[in-house]
C-alpha positions as protocol buffer text, in pm:
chain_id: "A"
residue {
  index: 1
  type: UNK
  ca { x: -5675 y: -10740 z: 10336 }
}
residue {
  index: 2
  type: UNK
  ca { x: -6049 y: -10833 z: 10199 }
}
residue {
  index: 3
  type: UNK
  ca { x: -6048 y: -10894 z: 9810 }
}
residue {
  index: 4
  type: UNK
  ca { x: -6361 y: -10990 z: 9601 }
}
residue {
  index: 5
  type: UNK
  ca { x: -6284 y: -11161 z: 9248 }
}
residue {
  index: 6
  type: UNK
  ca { x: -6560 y: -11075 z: 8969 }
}
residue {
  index: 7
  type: UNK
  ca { x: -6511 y: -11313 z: 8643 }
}
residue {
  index: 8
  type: UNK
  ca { x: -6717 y: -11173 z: 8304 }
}
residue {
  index: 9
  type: UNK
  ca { x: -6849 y: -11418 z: 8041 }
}
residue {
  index: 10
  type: UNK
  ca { x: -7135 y: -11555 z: 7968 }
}
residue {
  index: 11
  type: UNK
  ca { x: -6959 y: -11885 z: 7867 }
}
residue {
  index: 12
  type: UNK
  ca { x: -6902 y: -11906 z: 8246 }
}
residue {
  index: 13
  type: UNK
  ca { x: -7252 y: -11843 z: 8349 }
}
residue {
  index: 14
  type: UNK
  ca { x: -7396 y: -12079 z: 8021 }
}
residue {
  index: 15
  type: UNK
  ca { x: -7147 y: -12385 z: 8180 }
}
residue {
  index: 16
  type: UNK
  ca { x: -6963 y: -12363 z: 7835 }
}
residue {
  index: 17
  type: UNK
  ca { x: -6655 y: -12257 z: 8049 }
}
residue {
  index: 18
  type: UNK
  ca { x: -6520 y: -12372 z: 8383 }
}
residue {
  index: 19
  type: UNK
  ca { x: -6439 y: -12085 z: 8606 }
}
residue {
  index: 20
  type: UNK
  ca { x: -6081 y: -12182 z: 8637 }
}
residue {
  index: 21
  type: UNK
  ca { x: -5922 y: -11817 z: 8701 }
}
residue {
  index: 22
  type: UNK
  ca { x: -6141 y: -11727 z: 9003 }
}
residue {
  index: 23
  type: UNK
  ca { x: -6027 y: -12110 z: 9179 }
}
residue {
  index: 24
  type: UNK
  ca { x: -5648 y: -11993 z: 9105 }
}
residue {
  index: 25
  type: UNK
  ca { x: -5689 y: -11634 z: 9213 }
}
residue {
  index: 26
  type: UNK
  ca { x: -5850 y: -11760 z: 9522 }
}
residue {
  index: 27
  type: UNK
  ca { x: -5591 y: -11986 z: 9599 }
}
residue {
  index: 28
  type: UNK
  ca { x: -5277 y: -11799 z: 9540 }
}
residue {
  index: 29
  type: UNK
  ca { x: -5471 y: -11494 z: 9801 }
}
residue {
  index: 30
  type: UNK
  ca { x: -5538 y: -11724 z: 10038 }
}
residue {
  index: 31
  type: UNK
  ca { x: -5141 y: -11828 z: 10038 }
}
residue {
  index: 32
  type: UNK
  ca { x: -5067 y: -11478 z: 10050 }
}
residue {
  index: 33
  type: UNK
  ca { x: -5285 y: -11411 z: 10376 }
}
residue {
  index: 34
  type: UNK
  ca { x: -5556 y: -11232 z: 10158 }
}
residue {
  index: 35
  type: UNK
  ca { x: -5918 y: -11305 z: 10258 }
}
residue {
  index: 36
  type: UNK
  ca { x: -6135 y: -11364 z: 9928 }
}
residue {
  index: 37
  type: UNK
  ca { x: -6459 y: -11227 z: 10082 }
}
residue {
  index: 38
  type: UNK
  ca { x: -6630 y: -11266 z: 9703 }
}
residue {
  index: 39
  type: UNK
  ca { x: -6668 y: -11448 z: 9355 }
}
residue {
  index: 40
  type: UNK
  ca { x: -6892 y: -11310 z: 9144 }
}
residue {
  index: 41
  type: UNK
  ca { x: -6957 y: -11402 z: 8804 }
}
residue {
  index: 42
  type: UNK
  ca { x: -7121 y: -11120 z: 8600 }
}
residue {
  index: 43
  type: UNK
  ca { x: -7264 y: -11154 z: 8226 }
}
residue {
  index: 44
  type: UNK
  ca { x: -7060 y: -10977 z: 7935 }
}
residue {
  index: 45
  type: UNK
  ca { x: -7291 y: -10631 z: 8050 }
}
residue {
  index: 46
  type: UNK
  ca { x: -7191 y: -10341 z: 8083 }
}
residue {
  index: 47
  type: UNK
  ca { x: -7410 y: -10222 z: 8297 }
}
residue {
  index: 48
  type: UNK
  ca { x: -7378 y: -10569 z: 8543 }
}
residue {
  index: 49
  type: UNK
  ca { x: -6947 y: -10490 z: 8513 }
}
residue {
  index: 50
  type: UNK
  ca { x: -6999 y: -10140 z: 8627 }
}
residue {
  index: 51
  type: UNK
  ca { x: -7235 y: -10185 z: 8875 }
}
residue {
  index: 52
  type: UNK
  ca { x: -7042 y: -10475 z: 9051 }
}
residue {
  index: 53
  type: UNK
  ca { x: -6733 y: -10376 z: 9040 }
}
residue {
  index: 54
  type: UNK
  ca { x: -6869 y: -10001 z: 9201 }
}
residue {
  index: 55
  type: UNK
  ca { x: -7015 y: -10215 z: 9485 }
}
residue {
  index: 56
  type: UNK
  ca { x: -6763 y: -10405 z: 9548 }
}
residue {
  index: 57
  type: UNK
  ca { x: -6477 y: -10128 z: 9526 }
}
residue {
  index: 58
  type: UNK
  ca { x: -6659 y: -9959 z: 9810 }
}
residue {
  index: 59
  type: UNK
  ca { x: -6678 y: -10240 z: 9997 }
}
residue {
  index: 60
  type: UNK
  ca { x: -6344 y: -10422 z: 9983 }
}
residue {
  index: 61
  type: UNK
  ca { x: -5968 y: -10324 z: 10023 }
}
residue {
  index: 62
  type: UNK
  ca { x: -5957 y: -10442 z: 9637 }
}
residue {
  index: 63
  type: UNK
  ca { x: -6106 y: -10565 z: 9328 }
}
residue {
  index: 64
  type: UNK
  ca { x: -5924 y: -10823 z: 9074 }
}
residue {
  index: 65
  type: UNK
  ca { x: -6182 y: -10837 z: 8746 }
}
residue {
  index: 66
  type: UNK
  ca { x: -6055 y: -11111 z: 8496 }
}
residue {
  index: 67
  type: UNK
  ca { x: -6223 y: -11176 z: 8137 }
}
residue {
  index: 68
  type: UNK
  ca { x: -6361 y: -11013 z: 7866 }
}
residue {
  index: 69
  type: UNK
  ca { x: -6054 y: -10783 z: 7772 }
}
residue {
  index: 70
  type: UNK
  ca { x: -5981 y: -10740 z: 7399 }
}
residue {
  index: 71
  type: UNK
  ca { x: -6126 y: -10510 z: 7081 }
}
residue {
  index: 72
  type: UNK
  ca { x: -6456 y: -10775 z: 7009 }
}
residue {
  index: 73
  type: UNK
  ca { x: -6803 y: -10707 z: 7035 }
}
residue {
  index: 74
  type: UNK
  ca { x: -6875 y: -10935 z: 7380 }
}
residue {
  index: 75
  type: UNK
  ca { x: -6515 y: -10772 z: 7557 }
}
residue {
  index: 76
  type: UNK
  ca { x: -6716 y: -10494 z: 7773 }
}
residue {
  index: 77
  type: UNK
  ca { x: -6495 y: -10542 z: 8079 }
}
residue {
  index: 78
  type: UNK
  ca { x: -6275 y: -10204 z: 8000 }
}
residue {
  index: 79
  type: UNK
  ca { x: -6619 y: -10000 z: 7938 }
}
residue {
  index: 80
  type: UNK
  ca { x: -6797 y: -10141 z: 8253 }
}
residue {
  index: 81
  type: UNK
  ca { x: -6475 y: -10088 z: 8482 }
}
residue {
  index: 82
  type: UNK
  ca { x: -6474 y: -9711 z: 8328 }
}
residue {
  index: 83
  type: UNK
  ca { x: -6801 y: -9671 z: 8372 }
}
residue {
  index: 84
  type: UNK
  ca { x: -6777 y: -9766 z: 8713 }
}
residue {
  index: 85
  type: UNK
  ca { x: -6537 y: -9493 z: 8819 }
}
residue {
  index: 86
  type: UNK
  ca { x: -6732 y: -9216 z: 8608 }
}
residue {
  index: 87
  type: UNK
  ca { x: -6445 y: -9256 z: 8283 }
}
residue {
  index: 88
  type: UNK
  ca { x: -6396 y: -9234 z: 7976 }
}
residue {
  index: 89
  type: UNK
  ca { x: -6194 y: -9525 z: 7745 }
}
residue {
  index: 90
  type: UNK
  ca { x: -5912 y: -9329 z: 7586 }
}
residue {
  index: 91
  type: UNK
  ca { x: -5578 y: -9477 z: 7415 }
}
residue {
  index: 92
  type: UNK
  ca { x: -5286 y: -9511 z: 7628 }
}
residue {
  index: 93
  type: UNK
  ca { x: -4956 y: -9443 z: 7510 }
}
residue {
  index: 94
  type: UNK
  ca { x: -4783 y: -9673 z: 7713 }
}
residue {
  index: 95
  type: UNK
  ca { x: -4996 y: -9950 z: 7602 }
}
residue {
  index: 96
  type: UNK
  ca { x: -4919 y: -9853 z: 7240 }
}
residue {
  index: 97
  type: UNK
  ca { x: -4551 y: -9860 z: 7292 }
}
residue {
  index: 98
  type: UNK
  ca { x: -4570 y: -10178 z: 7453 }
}
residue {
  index: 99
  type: UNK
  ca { x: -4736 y: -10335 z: 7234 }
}
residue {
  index: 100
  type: UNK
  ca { x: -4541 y: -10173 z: 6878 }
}
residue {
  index: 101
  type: UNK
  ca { x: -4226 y: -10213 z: 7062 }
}
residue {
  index: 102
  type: UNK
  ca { x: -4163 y: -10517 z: 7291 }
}
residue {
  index: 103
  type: UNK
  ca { x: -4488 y: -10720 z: 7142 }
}
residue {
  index: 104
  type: UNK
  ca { x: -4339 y: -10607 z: 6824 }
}
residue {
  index: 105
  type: UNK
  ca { x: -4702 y: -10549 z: 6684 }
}
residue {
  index: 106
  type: UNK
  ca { x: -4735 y: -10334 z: 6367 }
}
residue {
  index: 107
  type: UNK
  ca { x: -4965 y: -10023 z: 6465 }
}
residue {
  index: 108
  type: UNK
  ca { x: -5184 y: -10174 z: 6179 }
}
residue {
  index: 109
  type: UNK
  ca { x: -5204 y: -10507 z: 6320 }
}
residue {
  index: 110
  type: UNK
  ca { x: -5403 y: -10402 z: 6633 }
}
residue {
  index: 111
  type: UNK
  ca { x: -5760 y: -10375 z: 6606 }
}
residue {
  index: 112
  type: UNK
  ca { x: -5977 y: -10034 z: 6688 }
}
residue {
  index: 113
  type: UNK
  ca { x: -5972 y: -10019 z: 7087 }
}
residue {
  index: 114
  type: UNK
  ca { x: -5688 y: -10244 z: 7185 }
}
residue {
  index: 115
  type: UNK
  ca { x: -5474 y: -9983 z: 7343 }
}
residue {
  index: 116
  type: UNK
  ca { x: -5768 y: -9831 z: 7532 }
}
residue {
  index: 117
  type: UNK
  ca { x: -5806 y: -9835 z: 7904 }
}
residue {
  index: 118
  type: UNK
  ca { x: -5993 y: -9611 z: 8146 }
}
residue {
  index: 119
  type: UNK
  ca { x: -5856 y: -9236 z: 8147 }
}
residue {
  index: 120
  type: UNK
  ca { x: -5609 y: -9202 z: 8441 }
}
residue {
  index: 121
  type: UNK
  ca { x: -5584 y: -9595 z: 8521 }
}
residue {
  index: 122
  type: UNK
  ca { x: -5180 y: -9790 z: 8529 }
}
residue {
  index: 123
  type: UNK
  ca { x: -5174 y: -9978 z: 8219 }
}
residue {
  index: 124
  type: UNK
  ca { x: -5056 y: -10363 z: 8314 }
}
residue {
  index: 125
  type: UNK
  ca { x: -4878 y: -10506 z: 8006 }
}
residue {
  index: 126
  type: UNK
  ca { x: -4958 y: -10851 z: 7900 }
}
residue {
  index: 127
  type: UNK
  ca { x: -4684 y: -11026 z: 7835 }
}
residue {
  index: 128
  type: UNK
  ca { x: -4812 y: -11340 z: 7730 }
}
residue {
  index: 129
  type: UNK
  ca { x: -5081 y: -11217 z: 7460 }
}
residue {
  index: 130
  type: UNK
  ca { x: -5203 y: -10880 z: 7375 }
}
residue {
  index: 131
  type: UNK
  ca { x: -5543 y: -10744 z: 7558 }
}
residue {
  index: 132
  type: UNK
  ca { x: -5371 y: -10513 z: 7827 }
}
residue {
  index: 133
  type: UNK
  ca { x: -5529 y: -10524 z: 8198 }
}
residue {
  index: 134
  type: UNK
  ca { x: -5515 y: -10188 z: 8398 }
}
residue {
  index: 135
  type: UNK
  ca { x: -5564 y: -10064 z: 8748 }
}
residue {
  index: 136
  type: UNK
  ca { x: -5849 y: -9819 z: 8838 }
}
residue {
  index: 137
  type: UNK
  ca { x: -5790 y: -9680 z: 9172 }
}
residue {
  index: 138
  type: UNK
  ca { x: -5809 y: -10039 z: 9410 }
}
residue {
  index: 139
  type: UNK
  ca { x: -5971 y: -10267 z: 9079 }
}
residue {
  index: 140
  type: UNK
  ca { x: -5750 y: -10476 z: 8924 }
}
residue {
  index: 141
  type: UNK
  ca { x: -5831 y: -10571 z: 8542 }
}
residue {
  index: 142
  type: UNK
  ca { x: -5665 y: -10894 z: 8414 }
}
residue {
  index: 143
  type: UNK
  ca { x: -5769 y: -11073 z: 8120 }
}
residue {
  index: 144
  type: UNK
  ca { x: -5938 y: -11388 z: 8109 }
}
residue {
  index: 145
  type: UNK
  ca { x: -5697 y: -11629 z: 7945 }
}
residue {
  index: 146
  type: UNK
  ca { x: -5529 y: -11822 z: 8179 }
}
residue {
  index: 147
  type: UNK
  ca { x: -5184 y: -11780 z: 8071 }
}
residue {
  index: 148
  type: UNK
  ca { x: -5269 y: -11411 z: 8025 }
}
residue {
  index: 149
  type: UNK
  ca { x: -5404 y: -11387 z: 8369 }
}
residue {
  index: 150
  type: UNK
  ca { x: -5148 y: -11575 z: 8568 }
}
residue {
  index: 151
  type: UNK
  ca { x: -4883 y: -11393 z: 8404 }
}
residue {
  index: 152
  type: UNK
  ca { x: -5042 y: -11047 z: 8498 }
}
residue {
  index: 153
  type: UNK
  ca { x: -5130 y: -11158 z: 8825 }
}
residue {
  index: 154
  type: UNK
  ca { x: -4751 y: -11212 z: 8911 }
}
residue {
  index: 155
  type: UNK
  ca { x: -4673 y: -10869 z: 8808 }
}
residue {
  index: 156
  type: UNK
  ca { x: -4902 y: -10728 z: 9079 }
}
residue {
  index: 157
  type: UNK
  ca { x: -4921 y: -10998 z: 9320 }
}
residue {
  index: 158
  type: UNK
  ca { x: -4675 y: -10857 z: 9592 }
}
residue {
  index: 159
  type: UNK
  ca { x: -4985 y: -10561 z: 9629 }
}
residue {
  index: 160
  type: UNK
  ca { x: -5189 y: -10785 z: 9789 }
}
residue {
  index: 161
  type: UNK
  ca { x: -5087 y: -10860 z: 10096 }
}
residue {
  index: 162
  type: UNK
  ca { x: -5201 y: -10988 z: 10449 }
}
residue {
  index: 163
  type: UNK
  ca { x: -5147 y: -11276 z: 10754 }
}
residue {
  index: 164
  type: UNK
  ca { x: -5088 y: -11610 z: 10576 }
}
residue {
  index: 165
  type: UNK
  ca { x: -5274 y: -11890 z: 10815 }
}
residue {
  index: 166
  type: UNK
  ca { x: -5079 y: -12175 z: 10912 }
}
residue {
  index: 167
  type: UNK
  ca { x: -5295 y: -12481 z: 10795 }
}
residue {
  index: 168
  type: UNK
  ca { x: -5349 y: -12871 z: 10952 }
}
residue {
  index: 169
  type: UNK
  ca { x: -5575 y: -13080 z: 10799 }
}
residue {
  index: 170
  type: UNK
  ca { x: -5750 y: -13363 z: 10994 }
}
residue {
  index: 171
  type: UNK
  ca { x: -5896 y: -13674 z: 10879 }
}
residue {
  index: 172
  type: UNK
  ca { x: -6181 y: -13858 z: 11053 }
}
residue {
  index: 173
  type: UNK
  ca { x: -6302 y: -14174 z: 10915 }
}
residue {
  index: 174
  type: UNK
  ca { x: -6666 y: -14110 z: 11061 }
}
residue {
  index: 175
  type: UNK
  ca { x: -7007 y: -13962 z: 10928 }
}
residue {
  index: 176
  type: UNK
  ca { x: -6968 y: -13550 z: 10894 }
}
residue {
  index: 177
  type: UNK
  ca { x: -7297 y: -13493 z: 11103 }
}
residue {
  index: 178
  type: UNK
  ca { x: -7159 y: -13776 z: 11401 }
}
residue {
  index: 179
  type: UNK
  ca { x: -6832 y: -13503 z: 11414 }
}
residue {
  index: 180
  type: UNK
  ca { x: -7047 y: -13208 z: 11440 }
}
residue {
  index: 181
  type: UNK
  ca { x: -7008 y: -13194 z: 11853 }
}
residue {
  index: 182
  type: UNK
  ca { x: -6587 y: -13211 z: 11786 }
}
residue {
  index: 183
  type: UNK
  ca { x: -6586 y: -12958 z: 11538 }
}
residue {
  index: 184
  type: UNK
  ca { x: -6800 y: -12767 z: 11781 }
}
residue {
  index: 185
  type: UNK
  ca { x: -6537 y: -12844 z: 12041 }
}
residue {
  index: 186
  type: UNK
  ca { x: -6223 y: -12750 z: 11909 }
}
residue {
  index: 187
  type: UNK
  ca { x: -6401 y: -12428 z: 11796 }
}
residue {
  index: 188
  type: UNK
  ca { x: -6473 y: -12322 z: 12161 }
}
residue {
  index: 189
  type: UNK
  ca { x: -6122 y: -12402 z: 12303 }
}
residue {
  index: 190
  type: UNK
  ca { x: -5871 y: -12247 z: 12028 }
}
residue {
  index: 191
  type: UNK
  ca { x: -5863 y: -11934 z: 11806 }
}
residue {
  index: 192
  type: UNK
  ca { x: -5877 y: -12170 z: 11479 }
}
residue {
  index: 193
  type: UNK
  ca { x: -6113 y: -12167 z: 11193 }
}
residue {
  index: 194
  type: UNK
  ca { x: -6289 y: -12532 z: 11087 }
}
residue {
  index: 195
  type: UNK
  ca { x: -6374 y: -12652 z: 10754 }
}
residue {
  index: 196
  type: UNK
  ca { x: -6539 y: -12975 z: 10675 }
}
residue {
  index: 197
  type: UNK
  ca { x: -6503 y: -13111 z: 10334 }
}
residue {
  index: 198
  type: UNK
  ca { x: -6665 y: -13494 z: 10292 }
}
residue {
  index: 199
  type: UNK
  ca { x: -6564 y: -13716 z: 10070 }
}
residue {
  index: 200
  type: UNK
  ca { x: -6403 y: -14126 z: 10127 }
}
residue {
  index: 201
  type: UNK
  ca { x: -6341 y: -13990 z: 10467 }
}
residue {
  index: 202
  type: UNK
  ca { x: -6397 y: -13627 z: 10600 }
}
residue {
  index: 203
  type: UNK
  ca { x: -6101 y: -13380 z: 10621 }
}
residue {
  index: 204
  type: UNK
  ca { x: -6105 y: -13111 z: 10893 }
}
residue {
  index: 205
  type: UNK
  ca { x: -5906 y: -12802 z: 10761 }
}
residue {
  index: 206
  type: UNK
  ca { x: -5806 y: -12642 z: 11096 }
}
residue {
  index: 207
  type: UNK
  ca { x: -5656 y: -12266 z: 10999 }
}
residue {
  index: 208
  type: UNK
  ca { x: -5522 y: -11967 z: 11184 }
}
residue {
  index: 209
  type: UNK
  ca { x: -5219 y: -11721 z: 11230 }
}
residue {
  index: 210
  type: UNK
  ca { x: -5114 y: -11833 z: 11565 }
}
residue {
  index: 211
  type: UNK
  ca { x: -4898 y: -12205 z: 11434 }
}
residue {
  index: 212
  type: UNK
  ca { x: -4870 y: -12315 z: 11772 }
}
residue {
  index: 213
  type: UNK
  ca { x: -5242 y: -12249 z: 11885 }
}
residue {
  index: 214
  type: UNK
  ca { x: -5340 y: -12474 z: 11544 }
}
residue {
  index: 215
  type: UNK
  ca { x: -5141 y: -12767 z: 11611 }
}
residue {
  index: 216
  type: UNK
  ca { x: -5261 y: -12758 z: 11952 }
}
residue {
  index: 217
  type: UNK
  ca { x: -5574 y: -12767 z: 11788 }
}
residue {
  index: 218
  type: UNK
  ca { x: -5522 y: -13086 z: 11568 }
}
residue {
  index: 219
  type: UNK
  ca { x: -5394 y: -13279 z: 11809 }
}
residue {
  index: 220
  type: UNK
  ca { x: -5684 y: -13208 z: 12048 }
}
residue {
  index: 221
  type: UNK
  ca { x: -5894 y: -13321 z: 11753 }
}
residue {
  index: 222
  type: UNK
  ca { x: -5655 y: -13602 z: 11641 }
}
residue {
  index: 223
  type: UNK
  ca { x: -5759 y: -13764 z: 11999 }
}
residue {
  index: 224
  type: UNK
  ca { x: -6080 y: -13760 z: 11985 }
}
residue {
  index: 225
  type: UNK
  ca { x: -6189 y: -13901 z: 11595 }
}
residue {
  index: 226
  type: UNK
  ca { x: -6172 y: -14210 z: 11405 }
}
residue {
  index: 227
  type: UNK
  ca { x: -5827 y: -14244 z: 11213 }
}
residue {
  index: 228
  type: UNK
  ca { x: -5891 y: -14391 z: 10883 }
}
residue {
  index: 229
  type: UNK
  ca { x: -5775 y: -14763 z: 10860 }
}
């Protein structure tokens, strides 16, 4: 299963906000066996949601869209996803229930377009603040508040599903370019992806399906780089 992850804001794209939600999403996939093909951050546009999220519906199995959700002027995310799929916002009754009945909101308390999602799309009730997120065909909506988001994410997250890698990680106390003929190697002789990540010393993330084939592939790397100290 390919996903791409599109976060709106322009507090992410201005630096004001560190793009938190797309590091979690990608990491909770990735233990799921989901490839995360794309992150995308996208300005709070209409236009930019729509015309994203239409790209990338086409192009992946699905779409999970987190931020700007909510009845204020810069929360487009609803109107750009709707947009994308050719729809109209309209109130959703089981948004409004939720909300007046378990979130025990007074109708009067919620601001003009609260309970609106795209015509036709599953409402996804937010149980740990009040913006609802929605699915559109294969686009997940999720708000943008951590909390909010994580929560959400966990009512869906058995949807996205795939080949979990089994993961070794190697460290090499030795340049990155000096290991570039091992990395090279150990490509060539198993079915195993290689990351290099430098830092005090440089870890070599060996990952694939096949356990077996990856451990063979650590310890054929093991022998041939510098142990730390």
């Amino acid at each position: 299963m390919e996903v791409a992850v599109v976060t709106v804001g322009d507090e992410i794209l201005a630096g004001d906000t560190v793009n938190t939600n797309a590091a979690w999403l990608g990491a909770r996939l990735t233990e799921r066996g989901v490839d995360v093909e794309r992150v995308t951050v996208v300005p709070d546009r209409v236009a930019d949601v729509a015309r994203v999220v239409n790209e990338y519906h086409a192009e992946y199995d699905a779409v999970i869209v987190t931020g700007g959700l909510g009845p204020t002027h810069d929360d487009v995310t609803m109107e750009g996803v709707a947009a994308a799929f050719g729809r109209d916002l309209a109130e959703n009754d089981a948004v409004h229930r939720h909300l007046t009945g378990e979130g025990g909101y007074a109708a009067s308390d919620l601001a003009d377009g609260t309970t609106e999602i795209p015509e036709g799309a599953r409402p996804l009730h937010n149980e740990a603040g009040v913006a609802p997120g929605c699915v559109v065909g294969t686009v997940y909506v999720l708000p943008g508040v951590p909390d909010e988001m994580k929560s959400m994410f966990g009512a869906v997250a058995d949807e996205f599903v795939g080949d979990p890698d089994h993961v070794v990680v190697v460290e090499a106390d030795e340049p990155e370019s000096a290991l570039l003929d091992r990395i090279e190697g150990v490509r060539e002789r198993f079915d195993v992806t290689v990351g290099s990540y430098p830092g005090e010393t440089v870890s070599l993330k060996l990952a694939g399906t096949d356990a077996g084939e990856v451990e063979a592939a650590a310890d054929w790397l093991r022998e041939r780089v510098d142990a730390p100290g």
